[in-house]
ZASEBA-787242 format. One line per 5 residues: their letters; for each residue z, x, y of C-alpha. Coordinates in Angstrom, 2 decimals, m for minus. Layout:
BEGIN
A) Z X Y; ...
# end
This chain:
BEGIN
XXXXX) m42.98 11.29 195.27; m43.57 14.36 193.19; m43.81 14.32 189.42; m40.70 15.33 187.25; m41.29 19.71 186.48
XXXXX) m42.32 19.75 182.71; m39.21 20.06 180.44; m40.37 22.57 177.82; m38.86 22.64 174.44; m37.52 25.95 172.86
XXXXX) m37.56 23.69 169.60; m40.35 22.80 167.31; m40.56 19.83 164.86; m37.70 17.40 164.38; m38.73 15.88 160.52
XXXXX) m38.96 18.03 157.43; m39.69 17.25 153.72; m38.53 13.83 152.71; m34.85 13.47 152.97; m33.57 12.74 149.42
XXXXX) m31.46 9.15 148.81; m28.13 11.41 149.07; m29.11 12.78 152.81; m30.09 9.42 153.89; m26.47 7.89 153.08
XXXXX) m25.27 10.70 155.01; m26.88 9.82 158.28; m26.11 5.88 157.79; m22.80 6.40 157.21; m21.38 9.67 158.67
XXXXX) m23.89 10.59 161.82; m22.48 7.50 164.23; m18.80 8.80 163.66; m19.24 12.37 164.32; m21.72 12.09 167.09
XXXXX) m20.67 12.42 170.76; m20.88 8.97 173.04; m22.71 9.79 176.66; m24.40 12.43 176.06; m28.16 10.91 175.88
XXXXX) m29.78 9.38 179.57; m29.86 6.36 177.15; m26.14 5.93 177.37; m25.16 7.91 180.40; m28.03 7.54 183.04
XXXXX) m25.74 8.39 185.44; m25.16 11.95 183.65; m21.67 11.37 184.79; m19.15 14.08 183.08; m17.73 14.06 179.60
XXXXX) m14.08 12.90 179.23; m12.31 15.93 176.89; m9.73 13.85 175.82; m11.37 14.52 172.31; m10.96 18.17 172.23
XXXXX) m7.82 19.89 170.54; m7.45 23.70 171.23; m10.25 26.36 172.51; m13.70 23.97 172.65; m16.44 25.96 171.07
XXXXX) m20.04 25.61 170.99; m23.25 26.12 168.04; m27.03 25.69 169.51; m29.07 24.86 166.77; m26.89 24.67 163.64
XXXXX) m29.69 24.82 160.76; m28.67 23.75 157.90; m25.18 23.68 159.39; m23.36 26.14 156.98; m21.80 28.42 159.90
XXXXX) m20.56 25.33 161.89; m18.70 24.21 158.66; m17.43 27.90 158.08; m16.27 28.28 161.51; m14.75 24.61 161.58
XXXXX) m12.89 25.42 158.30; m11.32 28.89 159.45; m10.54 27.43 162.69; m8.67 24.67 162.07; m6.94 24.92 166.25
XXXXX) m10.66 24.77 167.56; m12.73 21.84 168.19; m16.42 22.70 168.09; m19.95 20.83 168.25; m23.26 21.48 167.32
XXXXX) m26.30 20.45 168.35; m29.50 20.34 166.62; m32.88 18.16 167.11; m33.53 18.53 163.48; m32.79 15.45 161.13
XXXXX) m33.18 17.46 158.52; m30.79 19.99 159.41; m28.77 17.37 160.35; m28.29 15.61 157.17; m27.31 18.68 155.41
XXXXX) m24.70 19.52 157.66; m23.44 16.14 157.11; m23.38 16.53 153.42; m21.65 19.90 153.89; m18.58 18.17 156.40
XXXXX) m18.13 15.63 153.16; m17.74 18.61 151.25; m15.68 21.01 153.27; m13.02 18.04 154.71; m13.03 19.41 157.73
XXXXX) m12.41 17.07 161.08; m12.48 19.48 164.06; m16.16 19.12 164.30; m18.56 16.53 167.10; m22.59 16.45 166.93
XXXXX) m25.17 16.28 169.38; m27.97 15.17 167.37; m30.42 16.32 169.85; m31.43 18.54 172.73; m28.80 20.51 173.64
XXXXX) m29.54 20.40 177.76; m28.34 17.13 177.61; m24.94 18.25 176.87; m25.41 20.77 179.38; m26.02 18.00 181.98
XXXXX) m22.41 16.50 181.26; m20.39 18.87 179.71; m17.77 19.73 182.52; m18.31 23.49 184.27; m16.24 26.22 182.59
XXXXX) m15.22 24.73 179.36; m16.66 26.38 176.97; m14.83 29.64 175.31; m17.16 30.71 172.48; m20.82 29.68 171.90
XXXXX) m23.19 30.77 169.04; m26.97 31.20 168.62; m27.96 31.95 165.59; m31.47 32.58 164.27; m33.04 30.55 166.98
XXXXX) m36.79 29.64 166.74; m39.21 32.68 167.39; m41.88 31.57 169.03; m43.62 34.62 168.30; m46.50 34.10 170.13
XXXXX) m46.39 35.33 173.43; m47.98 32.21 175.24; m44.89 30.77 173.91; m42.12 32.95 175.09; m41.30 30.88 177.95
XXXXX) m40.23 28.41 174.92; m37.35 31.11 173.65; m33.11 30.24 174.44; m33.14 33.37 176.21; m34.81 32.35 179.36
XXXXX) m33.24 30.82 182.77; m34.20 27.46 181.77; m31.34 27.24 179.55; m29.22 30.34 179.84; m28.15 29.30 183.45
XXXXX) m27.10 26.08 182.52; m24.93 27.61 179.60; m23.65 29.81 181.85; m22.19 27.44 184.14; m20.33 25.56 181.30
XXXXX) m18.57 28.64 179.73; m15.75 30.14 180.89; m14.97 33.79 182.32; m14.63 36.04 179.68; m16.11 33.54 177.02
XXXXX) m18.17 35.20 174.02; m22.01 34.24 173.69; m23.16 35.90 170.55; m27.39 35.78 169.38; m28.24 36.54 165.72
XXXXX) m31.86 37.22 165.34; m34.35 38.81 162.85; m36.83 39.22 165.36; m37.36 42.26 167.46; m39.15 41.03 170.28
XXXXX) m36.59 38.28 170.75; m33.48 41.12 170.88; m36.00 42.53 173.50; m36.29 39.21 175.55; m32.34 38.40 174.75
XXXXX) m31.43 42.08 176.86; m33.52 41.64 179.53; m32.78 37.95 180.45; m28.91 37.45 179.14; m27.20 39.78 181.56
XXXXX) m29.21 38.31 184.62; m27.59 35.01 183.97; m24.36 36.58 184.27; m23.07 38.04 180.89; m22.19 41.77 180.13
XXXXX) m23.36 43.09 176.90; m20.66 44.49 174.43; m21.86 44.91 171.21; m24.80 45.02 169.44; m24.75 45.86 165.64
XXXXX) m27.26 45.18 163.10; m26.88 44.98 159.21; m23.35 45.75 157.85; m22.03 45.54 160.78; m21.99 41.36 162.00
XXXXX) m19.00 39.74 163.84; m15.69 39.62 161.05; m16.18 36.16 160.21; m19.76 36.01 160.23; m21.40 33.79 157.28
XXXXX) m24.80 35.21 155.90; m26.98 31.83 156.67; m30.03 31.00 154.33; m32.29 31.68 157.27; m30.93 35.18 157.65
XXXXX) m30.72 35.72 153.74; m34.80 34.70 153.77; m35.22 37.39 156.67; m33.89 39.74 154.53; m35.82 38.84 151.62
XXXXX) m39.03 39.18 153.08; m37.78 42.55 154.90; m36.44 41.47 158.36; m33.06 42.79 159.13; m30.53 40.89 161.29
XXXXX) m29.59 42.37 165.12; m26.10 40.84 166.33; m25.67 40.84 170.12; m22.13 40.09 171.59; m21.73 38.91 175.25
XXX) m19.18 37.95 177.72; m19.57 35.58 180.38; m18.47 37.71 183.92
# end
């Protein structure tokens, strides 16, 4: 029997600075509601398919929310589309949490956790829109390999989006708009935009990650794709 090939992680830590008494309500009381059933190996080690029964209108799709305030914007000005997020993070976690309380909205699931598992049961071709934004760097180069924008995960995304569905990468890092061109369109997308600042997607939402890029002198790229 061979061994398992390594699963690498293109995230780092999961735990941040203490979570304050607010955040930790949040996650008892409103992370069980909003989070998808059968998504871990835990509860589905079968990795049978997701029933979509939940989904009302276009099904949409954020990897690695951060603090979570585009998946609320995008939730609130799309009130026809049902869209999930999924982030390892606890931390980011809870404040997305806090900002659903705030916003209202209900058109939103979580995955609190590796997105690749929803890969492995999300149904093929359902997916119309899916967002990366500001993913982790991994600057060094040892750690590349680590990056979204590598077959590892961008052939499994590719599978569950639909023809003609839009993948678009915001990124402050060079290197990574370098790695994003050369590996995106291999795993069948076709380039059709890319813009940098002044010039993001019309409903784009400056995040605090990007608005720290820009205060220590990064500026944003914004790549557009469409799945062939």
């Amino acid at each position: 029997m061979t061994d398992a090939p390594e699963r690498r992680n293109f995230y780092g830590r999961i735990r941040g600075k203490t979570l304050r008494a607010s955040q930790k309500d949040y996650l008892a009381e409103d992370l069980v509601p909003l989070t998808l059933r059968g998504v871990t190996r835990e509860e589905n080690p079968s990795r049978s398919l997701l029933d979509l029964g939940f989904v009302k209108g276009p099904l949409w799709l954020e990897v690695g929310f951060g603090g979570g305030e585009h998946l609320v914007h995008m939730a609130a000005r799309n009130p026809d589309v049902t869209i999930l997020g999924a982030e390892p993070f606890v931390n980011g976690i809870a404040m997305l949490l806090g900002k659903i309380r705030g916003a209202g909205v209900t058109n939103l699931w979580l995955h609190p956790g590796d997105v690749r598992d929803l890969f492995d049961v999300l149904p093929d071709g359902c997916l119309s829109k899916v967002f990366l934004n500001y993913p982790d760097p991994w600057p060094k180069a040892r750690h590349h390999r680590r990056r979204f924008v590598t077959p590892e995960y961008l052939g499994p995304l590719a599978r569950k989006m639909a023809s003609g569905a839009e993948f678009r990468v915001a990124t402050d890092i060079p290197d990574y708009v370098r790695q994003t061109l050369e590996e995106v369109p291999p795993a069948g997308f076709k380039l059709v935009a890319q813009t940098g600042l002044g010039a993001a997607w019309d409903d784009w939402l400056s995040t605090r990650y990007e608005q720290k890029a820009l205060r220590e002198g990064r500026l944003p790229h914004y790549l557009t794709f469409h799945r062939g």
